[in-house]
N, C-alpha and C positions, 0 to 999 in steps of 0.2 A: 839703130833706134833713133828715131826724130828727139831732138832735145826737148824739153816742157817749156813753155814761155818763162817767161819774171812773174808775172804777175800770180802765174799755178803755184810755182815754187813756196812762199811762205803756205800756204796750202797745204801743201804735201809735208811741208814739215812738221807742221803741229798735225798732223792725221799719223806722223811716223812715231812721234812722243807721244799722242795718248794711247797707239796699240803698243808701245814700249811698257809703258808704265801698266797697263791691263794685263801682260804678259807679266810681269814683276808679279803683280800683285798673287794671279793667279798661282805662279814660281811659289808666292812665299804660303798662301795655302795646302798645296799641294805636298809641300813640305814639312807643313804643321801636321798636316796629316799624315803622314809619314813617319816622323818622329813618333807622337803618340803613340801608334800603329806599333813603331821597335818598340818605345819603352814597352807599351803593353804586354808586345812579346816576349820580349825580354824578362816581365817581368813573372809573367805564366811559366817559362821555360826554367827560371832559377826558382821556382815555387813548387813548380815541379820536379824538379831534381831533387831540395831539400825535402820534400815530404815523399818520393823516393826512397831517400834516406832514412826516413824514418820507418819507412815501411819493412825499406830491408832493415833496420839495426833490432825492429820490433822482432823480426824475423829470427835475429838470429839467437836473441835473448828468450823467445819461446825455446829454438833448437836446442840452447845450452840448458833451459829449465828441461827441456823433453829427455835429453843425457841424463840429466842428472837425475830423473824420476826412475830412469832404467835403470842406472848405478844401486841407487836408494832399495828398488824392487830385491835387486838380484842382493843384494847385500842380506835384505829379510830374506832370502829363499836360501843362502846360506844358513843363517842363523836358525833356521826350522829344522835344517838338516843335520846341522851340529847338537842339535837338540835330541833328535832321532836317536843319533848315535850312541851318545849320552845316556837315555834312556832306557835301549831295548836290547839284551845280548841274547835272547832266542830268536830264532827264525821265525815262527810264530806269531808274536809278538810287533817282531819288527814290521813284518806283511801286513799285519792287518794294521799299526799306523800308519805305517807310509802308505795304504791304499786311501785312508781318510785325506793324506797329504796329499794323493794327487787328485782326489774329488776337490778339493778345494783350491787348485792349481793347476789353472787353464794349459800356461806355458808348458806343465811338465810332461814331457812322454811315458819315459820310461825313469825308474829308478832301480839300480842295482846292487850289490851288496856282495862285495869280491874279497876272498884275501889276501895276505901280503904276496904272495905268488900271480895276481891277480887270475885264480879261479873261485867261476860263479859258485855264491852260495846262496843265492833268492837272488830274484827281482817280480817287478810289479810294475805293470804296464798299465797307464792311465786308460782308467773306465770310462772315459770321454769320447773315444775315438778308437778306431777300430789301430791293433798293433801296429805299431812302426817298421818295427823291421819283420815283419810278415813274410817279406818278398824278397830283402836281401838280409842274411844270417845275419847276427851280429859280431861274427867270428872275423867276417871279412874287413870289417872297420874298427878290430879290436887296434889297429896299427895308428888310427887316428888318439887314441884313446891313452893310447901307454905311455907318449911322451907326457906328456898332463900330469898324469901320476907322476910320472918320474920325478917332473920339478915339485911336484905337492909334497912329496917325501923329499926331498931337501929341504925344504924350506918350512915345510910342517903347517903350509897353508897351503887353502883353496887354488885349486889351477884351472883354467878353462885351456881347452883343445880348439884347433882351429876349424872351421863349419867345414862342414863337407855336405853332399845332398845325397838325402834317401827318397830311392826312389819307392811308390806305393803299388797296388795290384791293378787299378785303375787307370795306370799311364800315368798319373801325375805326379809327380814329389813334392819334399821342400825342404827346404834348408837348415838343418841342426849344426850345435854344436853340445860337449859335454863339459862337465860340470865333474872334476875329480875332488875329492874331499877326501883327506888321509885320516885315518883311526887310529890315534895316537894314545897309548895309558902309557905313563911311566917313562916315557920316551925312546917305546916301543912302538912302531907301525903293526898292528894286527889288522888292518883290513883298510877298502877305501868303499869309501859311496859315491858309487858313478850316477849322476843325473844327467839323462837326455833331454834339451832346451828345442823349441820352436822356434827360429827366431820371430817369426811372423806374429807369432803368437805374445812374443816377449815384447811386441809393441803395443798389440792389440789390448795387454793385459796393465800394462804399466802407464799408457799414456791417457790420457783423459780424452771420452768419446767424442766432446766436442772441438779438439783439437787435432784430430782425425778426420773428424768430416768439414773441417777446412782447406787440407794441406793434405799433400799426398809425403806419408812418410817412408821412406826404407834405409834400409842396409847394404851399403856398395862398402867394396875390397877398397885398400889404397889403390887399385890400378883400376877404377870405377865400378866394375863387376858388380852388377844389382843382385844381393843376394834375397832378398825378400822386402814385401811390398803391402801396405795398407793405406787407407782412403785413399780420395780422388781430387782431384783440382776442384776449385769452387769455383764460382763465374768471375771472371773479370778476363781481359785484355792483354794483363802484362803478365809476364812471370816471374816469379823473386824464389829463389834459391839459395839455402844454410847448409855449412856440413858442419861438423864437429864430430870430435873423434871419439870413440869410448872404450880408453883403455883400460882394462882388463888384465888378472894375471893372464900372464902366459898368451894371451890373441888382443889385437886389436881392431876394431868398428869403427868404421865412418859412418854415422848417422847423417842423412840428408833430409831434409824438408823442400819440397814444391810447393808452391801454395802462388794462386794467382789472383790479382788488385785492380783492381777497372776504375780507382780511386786520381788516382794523379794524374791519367791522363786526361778527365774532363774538365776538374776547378782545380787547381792545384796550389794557388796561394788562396787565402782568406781573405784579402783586399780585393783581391782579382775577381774572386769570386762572390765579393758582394755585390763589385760594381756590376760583374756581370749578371748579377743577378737581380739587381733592381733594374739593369737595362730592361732583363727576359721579362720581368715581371709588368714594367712599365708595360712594354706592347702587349704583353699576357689580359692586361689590363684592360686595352683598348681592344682584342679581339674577344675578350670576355666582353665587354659593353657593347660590340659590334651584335656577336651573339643573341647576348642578354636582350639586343632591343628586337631583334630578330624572332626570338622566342615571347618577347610580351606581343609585339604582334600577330605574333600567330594564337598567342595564348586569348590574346581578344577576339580575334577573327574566331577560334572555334567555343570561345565563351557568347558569343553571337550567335555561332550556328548553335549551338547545345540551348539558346533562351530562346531562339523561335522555333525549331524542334520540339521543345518542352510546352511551348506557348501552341504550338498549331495541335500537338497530342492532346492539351487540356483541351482546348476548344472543340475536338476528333471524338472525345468522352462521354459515351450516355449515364456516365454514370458521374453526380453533382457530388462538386468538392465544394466543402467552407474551410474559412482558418477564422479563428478570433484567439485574441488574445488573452491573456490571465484577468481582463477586466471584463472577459466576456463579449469588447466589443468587434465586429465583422469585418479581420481583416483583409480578406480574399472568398472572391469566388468566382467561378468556372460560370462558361455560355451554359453546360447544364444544368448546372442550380439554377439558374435564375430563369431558363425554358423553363423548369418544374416547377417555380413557382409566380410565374407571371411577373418580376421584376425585374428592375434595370439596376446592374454594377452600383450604379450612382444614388439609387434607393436605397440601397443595402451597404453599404460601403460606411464603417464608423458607427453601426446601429448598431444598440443596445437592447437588454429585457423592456418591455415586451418585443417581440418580434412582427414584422407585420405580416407574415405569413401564417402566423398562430390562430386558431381557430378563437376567438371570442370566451366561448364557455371552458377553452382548456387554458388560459393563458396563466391559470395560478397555477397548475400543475406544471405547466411547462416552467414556470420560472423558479418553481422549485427543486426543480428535478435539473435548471441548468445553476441552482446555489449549491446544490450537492457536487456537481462533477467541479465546477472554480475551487470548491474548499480541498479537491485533491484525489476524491474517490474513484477509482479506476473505472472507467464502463467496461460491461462482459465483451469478451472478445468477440464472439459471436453476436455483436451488436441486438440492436433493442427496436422493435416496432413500433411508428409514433403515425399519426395525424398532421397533414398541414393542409392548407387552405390556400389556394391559386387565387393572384388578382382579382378575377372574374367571380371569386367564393365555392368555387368547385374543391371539393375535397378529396385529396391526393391518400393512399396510404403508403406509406417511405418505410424501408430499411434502412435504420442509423448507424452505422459504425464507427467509435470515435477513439482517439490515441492521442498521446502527447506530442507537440509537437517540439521538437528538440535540437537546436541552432548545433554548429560547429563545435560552440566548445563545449558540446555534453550541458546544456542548461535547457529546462521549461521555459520556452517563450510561450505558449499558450496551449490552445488543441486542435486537431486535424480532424474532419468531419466527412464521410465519405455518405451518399444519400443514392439507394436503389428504391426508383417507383417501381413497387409491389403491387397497383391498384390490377390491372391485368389480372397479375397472377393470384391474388385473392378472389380476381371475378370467376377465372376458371377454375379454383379450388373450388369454389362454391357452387358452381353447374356442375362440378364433381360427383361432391356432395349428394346436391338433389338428384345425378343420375344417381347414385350409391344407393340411394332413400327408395325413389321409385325400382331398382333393379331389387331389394330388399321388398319391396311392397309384391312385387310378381314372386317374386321366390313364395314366399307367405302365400298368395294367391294359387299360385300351383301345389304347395304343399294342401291347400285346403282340397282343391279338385282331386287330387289323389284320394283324400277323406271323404271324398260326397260319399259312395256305396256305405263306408262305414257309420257315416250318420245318419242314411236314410233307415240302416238297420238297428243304430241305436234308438233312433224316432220312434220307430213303431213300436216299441214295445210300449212305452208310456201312452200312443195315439190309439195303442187296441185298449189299453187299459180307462181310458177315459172313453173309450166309445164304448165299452161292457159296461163300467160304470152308470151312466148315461142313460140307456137301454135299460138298466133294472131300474133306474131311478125311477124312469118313467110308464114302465109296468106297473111298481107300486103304488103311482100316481090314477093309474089307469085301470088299480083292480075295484070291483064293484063289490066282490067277497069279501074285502077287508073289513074286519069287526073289530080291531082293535088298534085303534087311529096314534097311542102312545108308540106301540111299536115301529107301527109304520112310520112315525117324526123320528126314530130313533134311524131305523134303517137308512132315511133318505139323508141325517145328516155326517152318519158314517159312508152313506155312498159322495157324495160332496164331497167328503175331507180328502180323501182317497183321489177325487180327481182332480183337487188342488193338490196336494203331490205329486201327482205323475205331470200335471201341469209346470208345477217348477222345477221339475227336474227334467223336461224339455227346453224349459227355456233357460236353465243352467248351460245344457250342453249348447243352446245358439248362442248365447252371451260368452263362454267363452271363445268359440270360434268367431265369434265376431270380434271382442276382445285380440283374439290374434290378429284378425286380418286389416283390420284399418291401421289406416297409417298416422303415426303422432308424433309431432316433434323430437326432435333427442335431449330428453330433457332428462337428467339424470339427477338421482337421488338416490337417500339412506335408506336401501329395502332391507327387510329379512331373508334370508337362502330360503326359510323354509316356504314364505310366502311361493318365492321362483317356480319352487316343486308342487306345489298345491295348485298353481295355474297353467300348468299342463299338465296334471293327470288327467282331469276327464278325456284330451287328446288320447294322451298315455294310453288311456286305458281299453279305446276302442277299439288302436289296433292290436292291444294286447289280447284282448279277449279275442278277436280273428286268428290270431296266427298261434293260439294259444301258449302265450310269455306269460311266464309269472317276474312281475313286476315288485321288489326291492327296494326300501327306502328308507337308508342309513344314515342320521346325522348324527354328529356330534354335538356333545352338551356345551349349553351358552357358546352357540358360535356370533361373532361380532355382525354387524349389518354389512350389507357391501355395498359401495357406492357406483351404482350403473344407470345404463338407462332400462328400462326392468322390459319393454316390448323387445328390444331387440337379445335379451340373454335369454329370455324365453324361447325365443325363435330358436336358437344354439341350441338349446337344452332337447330342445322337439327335435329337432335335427339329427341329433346325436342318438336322440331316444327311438328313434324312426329308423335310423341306420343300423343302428345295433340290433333292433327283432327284425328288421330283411334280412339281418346278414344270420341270422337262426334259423331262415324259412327254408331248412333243409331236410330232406326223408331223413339224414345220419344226424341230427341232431337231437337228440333223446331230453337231454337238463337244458331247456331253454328256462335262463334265468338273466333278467336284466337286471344290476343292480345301478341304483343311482346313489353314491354315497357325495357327502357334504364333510367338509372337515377344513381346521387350520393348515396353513399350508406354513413353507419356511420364510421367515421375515427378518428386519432388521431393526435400527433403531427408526431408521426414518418411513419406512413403511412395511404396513402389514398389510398379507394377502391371504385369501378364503380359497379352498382349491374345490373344484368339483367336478366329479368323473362318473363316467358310462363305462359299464362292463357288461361285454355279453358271453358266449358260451359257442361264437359261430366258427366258422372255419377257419378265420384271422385273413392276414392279408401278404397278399404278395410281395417280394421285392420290387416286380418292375412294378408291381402298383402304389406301393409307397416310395417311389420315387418321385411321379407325380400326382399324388393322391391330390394337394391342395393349390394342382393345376387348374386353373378355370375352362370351363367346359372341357372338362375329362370326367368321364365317367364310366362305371360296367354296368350299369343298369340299362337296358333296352329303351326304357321310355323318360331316364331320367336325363338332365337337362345340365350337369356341373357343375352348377356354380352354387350347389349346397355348403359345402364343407370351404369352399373358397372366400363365401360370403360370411362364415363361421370364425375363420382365422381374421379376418378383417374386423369384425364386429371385437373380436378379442383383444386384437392389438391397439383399437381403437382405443378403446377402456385401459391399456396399458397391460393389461397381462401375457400369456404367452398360451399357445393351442398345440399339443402334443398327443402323439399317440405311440403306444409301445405294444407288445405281445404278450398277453396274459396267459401263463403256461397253468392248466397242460393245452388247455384250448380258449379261443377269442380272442378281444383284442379291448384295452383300456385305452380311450379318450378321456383324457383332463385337461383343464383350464383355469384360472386363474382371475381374481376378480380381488381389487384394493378395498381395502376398509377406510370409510371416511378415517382422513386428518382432523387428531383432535385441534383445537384454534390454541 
């Protein structure tokens, strides 16, 4: 390598000392972090181990409380049995207690009742569970059994035997031991009480459910042998295992606890785990506001899209929204409010009673009708028909429909106003109408033409009667032999009277048909029924005398007026009265009897109605014909035209009542209807 001059050399030295000293420095960070880094762990690892400790020491203070809950058990399940003994010296007796004793003792299988020879003299096999030894005798593990006794009679106390397994029919078994209990009077053995124990069951029963389903509990031999087994492991990571022994005369239990902890290995000191937990939370912190501003952005982005969505649909609306407020005055409104009524946002915006859309002559009504709704009064749901007036003075008719309008926090900020122009569809109601009136005036019209033959033939009778009249008048005027001039002024003024009679009683019969047939407003009023029926009998009558009806006319006394329009219930009443004698113009029809009766019908408090009905005597009517009897242009008549009975129901419903027809046994058919009685004021 070429040497560096003199002059490089101080150069390179101070370039060697400052990456010296940046190495250093770097060394001593690296190190800092390091340290912290052990203590930390260090400080987690012994944090963890003591709280470890604790888990297991908790661990093993349940295990010796869970011993000792078993000990505690079996000590009372002694002392119950000691009681037994005590009490019952019949067989009888004793069975039927010890049977309540094993209803009320899960653990017990079997209890038996042996004497000092140890032969059976009862047992009683728990009613819980299907027998125990079912499947293997109990002769063949008498050998388990008799040392137990043996020590129980020396010692003059309780012995347990050591578990052995019975097996069940099933394929399954499980682990028992017995229970010898000596029968001592006098300090004599007379008998023992063998109890059969589960051990499974002597956990199940003894230990408390909720320390079961944390921890898996059983029964292992000193040489670990799992004799029996309840709950299950709880969630965690680590496992922590207690034995403790439970000894027993005569046999001894290892009781074991499993039970697993996911605790110590995550925070395991309390310092540790605050720091690391305000660490977590700090960044928790910052990815929550990273979030957080994430979501207000987007929360605006579609608070944008949802106000011009909402703002292009009002705009998209034929139908005019207002808002004002509790002082009445115009806090909002829509492109179609203000199309409806010729103004600009900017007109209406902050405006008060009066309104400048309000018609002139209605504007106290209107502002009275808007001091009602401000002081609280609910508008009907079904909204309210009003009047308003377009810029231009053109008059609009609107559907109102108004509601509270109701902020966030459940409070009245003002009222919501929702506005359909109805002008349209009032104009077409009302060509409706006038077709309705004119389609009514031809109905009438043709009902007359059917009537011509019968009025040319009621005519004549009064036209011969005044042409005979007539003709003697004028004979007696014309005789030359007349000598006595008083009789003759007598004669001619009885032939005259005679032919003004039959004269207005011609022009009765054109006044009423004329009375039918023109057309007059629907103007309705307080008639009397009986009037109704007095202006169509001369009709009535003409065809009744043709088709030979004897014609009926039944009212009830003081019936009320009814409120209609009196041409058009007329026209029903002919209708009905017309329908009923064609429907008798039968050879089999012998009693042609039309009646027209008038009467109260059934009413409430708020309204009363007059009922009035046709009854004839004719063949009645068909199923498929009352199906659509009050179809329009449906008919069975050859030359009739439908829409009699159709313009009937209509005329009825108009007025509010109801058009019905039923079967009048034994033969015809009843038409009634229904007509309101003026509202008293």
């Amino acid at each position: 390598m070429k040497p560096s001059p003199l002059w490089a050399r101080p150069l390179l030295q101070r370039l060697t000392l400052i990456w010296s000293l940046r190495d250093r420095r770097l060394s001593l960070w690296v190190a800092l972090v390091g340290l912290v880094a052990a203590v930390l762990i260090t400080l987690v690892w012994l944090a963890g181990r003591y709280e470890t400790s604790q888990v297991q020491a908790t661990l093993e203070r349940d295990t010796t409380d869970a011993v000792n809950d078993i000990r505690s058990g079996l000590m009372r399940d002694v002392q119950a049995l000691q009681a037994l003994q005590a009490s019952h010296n019949s067989v009888g007796a004793w069975s039927t207690e010890t049977g309540r004793l094993l209803r009320e003792h899960r653990d017990w299988l079997r209890v038996e009742w042996r004497d000092a020879h140890m032969q059976l003299r009862a047992h009683v096999d728990s009613p819980l569970r299907a027998p125990s030894f079912a499947r293997t005798p109990r002769s063949n593990v008498l050998n388990e059994v008799t040392p137990a006794c043996q020590r129980a009679r020396r010692s003059s106390a309780p012995a347990y035997s050591s578990s052995y397994f019975v097996p069940q029919a099933d394929g399954i078994g499980f682990e028992v031991m017995d229970l010898c209990l000596p029968w001592v009077i006098a300090g004599e053995t007379l008998g023992y009480t063998i109890t059969t124990f589960s051990l499974q069951e002597i956990m199940a029963v003894h230990l408390s459910p909720d320390f079961a389903r944390r921890n898996e509990v059983s029964f292992i031999e000193p040489d670990g042998t799992r004799l029996a087994i309840i709950g299950q492991h709880g969630r965690g990571v680590r496992l922590f295992s207690a034995q403790q022994l439970l000894d027993l005369p005569g046999l001894t239990l290892v009781l074991r606890v499993d039970g697993r902890r996911g605790a110590p290995d995550l925070f395991p000191n309390v310092l540790t785990a605050l720091v690391t937990a305000m660490s977590i939370a700090l960044v928790s912190v910052l990815v929550l506001l990273v979030k957080d501003s994430r979501r207000r952005l987007k929360a605006e982005r579609d608070l944008a899209e949802a106000l011009a969505f909402r703002k292009a649909m009002e705009d998209s609306l034929v139908t005019g929204l207002r808002a004002r407020d509790l002082q009445g005055r115009i806090t909002y409104v829509n492109p179609a409010f203000c199309q409806m009524v010729g103004f600009e946002p900017a007109e209406l915006l902050g405006y008060n009673a009066p309104m400048p859309y309000w018609p002139p002559e209605m504007a106290g009504e209107y502002q009275q009708r808007q001091a009602i709704r401000l002081a609280g009064n609910a508008p009907p749901r079904e909204g309210y028909e009003s009047v308003f007036m377009h810029k231009d003075g053109t008059r609009i008719a609107v559907l109102i429909i108004e509601a509270p309008l109701i902020n966030v926090l459940g409070q009245q900020t003002g009222w919501m106003s929702a506005f359909l122009d109805i002008s349209e569809q009032r104009r077409v109601e009302e060509m409706s109408r006038a077709s309705q009136e004119r389609l009514q005036a031809t109905a009438r019209l043709a009902t007359v033409g059917e009537m011509a033959s019968l009025l040319s033939h009621e005519l004549n009778q009064p036209l011969a009667a005044i042409a005979s009249y007539a003709n003697g008048s004028l004979n007696l005027l014309q005789d030359p032999e007349a000598e006595d001039a008083t009789q003759t002024l007598a004669d001619l003024q009885l032939a005259l009277r005679r032919i003004a009679e039959q004269a207005g009683r011609a022009g009765k019969i054109i006044n009423s048909v004329h009375d039918f047939v023109r057309r007059r407003d629907q103007d309705r009023e307080a008639v009397i029924p009986q009037a109704l029926i007095e202006a169509i009998m001369p009709l009535v009558q003409l065809q009744a005398r043709k088709l030979r009806v004897r014609v009926v006319i039944k009212l009830e006394d003081k019936l009320p007026t009814v409120w209609c329009d009196r041409t058009m219930v007329e026209q029903v009443l002919l209708n009905l009265a017309r329908n009923g004698m064609q429907a008798m113009d039968a050879p089999d029809c012998t009693d042609r009897l039309l009646l027209i009766q008038v009467r109260r019908a059934a009413s409430n408090q708020e309204h009363q109605w007059v009922e009035l009905s046709v009854t004839d005597q004719g063949s009645g009517i068909s199923t498929e014909v009352a199906a659509q009897l009050f179809t329009p242009f449906f008919t069975t008549k050859a030359e009739g035209m439908g829409l009699g009975l159709s313009l009937c129901r209509t005329v009825i419903e108009q007025h509010g009542g109801h058009l019905e027809f039923e079967a009048h046994p034994p033969r015809g058919t009843l038409f009634r209807f229904t007509l309101p009685v003026p509202q008293r004021p």
